[in-house]
N, C-alpha and C positions, 0 to 999 in steps of 0.2 A: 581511440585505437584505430580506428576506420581509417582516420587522419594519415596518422604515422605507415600503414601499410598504402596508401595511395602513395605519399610521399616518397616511400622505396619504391614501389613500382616506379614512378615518373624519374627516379636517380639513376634506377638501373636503367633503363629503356637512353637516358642520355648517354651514361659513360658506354655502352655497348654502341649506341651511333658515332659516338665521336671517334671511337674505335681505342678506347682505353682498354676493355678489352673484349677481344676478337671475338664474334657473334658466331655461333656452333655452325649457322649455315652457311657464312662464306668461308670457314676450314673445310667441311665434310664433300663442301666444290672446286675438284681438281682447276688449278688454272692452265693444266696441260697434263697429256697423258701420252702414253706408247707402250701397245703391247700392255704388259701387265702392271707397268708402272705406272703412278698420276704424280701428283707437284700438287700441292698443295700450300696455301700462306707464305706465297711467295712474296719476298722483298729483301730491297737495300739500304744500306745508310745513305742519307744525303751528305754529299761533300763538293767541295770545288773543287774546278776544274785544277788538273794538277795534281791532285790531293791523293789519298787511298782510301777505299772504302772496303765492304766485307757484305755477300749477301747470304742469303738464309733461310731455308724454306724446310717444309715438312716433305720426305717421298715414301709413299707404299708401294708394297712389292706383293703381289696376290697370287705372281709365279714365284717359279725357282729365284736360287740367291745369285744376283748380279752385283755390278759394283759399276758405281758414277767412275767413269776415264777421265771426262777432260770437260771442261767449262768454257764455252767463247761469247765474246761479243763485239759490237764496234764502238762503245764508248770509253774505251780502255787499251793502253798496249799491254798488259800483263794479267792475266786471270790462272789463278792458281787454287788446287785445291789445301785445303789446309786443316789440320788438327791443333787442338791445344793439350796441353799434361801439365801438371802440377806438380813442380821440379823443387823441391829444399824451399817450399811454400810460396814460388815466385812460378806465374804463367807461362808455359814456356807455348809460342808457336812456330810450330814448324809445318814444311808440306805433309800432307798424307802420302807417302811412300805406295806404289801400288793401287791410291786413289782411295773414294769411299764404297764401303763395303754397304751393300743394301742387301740385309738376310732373306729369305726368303719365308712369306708369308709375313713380314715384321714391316714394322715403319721407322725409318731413320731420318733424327733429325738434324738439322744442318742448322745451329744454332750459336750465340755465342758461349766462349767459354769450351767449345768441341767441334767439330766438323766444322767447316765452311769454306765457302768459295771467298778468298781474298783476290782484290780488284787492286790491281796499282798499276799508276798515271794517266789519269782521269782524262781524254780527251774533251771530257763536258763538266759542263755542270750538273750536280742530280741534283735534284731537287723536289722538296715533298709536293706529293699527291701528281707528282707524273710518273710514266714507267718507261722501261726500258728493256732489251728481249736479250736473253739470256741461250745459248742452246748446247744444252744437256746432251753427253755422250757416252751411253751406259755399255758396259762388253758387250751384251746379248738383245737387249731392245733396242739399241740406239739410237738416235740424234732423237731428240724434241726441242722445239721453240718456246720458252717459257716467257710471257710477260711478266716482269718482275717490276712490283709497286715502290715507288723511293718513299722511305719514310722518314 
């Protein structure tokens, strides 16, 4: 029995490093904040250069309710924000009209499948385990520089 419960401890302690999945203390550390807002488990898809990718992070709002405006960066001509719905059972994506809405006192995520910042025409290459900075422009806290990790 002793066995079996080392054995998990020692599986779990891997898949949490290799980053299967995300270890509580590097979500609960903002990788960028402003004013009341932080960025949290921030990243991108890896893609070639040329190519389109999509990134995706966790934000909390600790003040009143803002809303993300606009997304830039320099490894890309096109950064957009974007939503998905579920249209006659087929994904539909479209921009977010108005931008994304961060409630107040709530956490919104920027995930696939709903919210996200879409990237297209890759000046570079991404590629996993480098990163690349993102800068975040929300109505009322505005601009932050987020480093965002390629996965």
């Amino acid at each position: 029995m002793l066995a079996r419960i080392i054995t998990f401890i020692f599986i779990l302690h891997f898949v949490i490093g290799c980053g299967i999945i995300p270890s509580t203390s590097s979500f609960n550390t903002p990788v960028a904040s402003v004013q009341t807002i932080s960025i949290h488990d921030a990243w991108v898809r890896n893609s070639p250069i040329g190519d389109n990718s999509a990134a995706y992070m966790t934000i909390t709002n600790s003040g009143e309710e803002d809303t993300l405006v606009t997304v830039t960066g320099d490894f890309a001509t096109i950064f957009e924000l974007h939503t998905a719905s579920k249209n006659n059972g087929m994904t539909d994506m479209h921009p977010a009209e108005g931008g994304v809405p961060i409630p107040a006192q709530r956490t919104q995520m920027l995930k696939p499948g709903g919210y996200h910042v879409m990237i297209m025409g890759l000046s570079k290459n991404l590629i996993k385990g480098q990163t690349v900075q993102l800068t975040l422009t929300f109505a009322h806290a505005g601009a932050v520089i987020v480093p965002v990790e390629i996965r």
